[in-house]
DOGU-560458 format. One line per 4 residues: number of its first residue (from 1); their letters; for each residue x, y, z of C-alpha. Coordinates in Angstrom, 1 decimal. Example, Ala and Ser with C-alpha at 12.3 -4.5 7.8 and 13.67 -1.06 7.14 Angstrom:
// residues 2
1 = as = 12.3 -4.5 7.8; 13.7 -1.1 7.1
// end
This chain:
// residues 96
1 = xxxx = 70.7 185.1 79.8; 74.1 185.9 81.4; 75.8 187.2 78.3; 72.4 189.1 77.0
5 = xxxx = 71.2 190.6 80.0; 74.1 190.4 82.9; 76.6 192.2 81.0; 78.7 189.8 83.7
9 = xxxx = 82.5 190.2 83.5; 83.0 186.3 85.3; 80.2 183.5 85.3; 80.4 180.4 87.5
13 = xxxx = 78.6 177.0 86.9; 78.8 174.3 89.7; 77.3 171.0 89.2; 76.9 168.3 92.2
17 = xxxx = 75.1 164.9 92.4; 73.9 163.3 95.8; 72.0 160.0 96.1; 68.8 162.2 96.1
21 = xxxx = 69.4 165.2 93.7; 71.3 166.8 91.3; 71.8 170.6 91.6; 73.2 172.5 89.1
25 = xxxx = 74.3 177.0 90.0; 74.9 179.3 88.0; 76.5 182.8 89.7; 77.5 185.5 87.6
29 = xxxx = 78.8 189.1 88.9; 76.1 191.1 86.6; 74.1 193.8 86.8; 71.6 191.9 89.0
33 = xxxx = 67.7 192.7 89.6; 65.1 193.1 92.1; 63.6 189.6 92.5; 59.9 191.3 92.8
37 = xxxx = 60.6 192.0 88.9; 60.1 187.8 88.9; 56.7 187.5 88.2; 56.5 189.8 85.2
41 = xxxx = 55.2 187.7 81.9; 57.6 186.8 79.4; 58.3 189.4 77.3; 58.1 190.1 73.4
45 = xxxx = 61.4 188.9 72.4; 60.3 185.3 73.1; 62.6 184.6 76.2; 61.2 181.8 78.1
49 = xxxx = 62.7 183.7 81.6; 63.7 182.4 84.9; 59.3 182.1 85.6; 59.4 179.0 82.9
53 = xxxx = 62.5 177.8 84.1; 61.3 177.4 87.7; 58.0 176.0 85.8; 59.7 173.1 84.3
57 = xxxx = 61.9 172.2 87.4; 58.9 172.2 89.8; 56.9 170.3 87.0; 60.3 167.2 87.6
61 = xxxx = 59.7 168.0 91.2; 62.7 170.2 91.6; 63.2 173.6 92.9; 64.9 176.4 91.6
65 = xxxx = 66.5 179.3 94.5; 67.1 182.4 93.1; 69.7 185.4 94.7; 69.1 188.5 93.0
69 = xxxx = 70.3 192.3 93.9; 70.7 195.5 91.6; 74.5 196.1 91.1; 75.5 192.4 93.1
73 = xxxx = 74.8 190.0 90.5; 72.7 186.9 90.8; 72.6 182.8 91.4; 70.6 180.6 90.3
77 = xxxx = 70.4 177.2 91.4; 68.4 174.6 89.7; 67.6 171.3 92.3; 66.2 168.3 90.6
81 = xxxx = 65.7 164.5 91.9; 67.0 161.9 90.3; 63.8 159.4 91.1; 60.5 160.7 90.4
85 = xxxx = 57.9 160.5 93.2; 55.0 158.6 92.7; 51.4 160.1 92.8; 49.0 158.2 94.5
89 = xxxx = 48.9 154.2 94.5; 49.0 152.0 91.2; 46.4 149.9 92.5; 43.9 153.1 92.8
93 = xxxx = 44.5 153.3 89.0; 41.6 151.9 87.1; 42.0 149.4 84.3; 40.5 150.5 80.7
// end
């Protein structure tokens, strides 16, 4: 996304691990956007978008912050845990 729609001259990418999450940034100094333009469907061309992204990393229990402004460029920063969280009780599961 950064070299097809950021026409960015510099792109970071940080990556950190704690004992609860790992978080990975991206930060580029783009052309940047107007984060109400994130809720528009994925276009066309096929691009999965920054919506699917933030699908998936929710879906792992994640988050995903987003810094966005015309002319300032953007960061992204993708937060996932490392141990999955566990819905409900195993013995409320029912044997088949």
């Amino acid at each position: 996304n950064v070299i097809k729609h950021a026409n960015a001259r510099k792109v970071q990418v940080h990556l950190k691990k704690d004992n609860e999450a790992i978080r990975v940034s991206i930060e580029d100094d783009g052309v940047g956007f107007e984060m109400s333009e994130l809720g528009l469907p994925v276009k066309e061309s096929g691009g999965f978008g920054l919506f699917h992204v933030r699908e998936r990393i929710e879906y792992l229990g994640g988050r995903i912050e987003i810094e966005s402004k015309p002319g300032r460029g953007c960061k992204v920063t993708m937060i996932a845990p490392l141990k999955q969280q566990v819905i409900g009780e195993a013995k409320d599961a029912k044997k088949v």
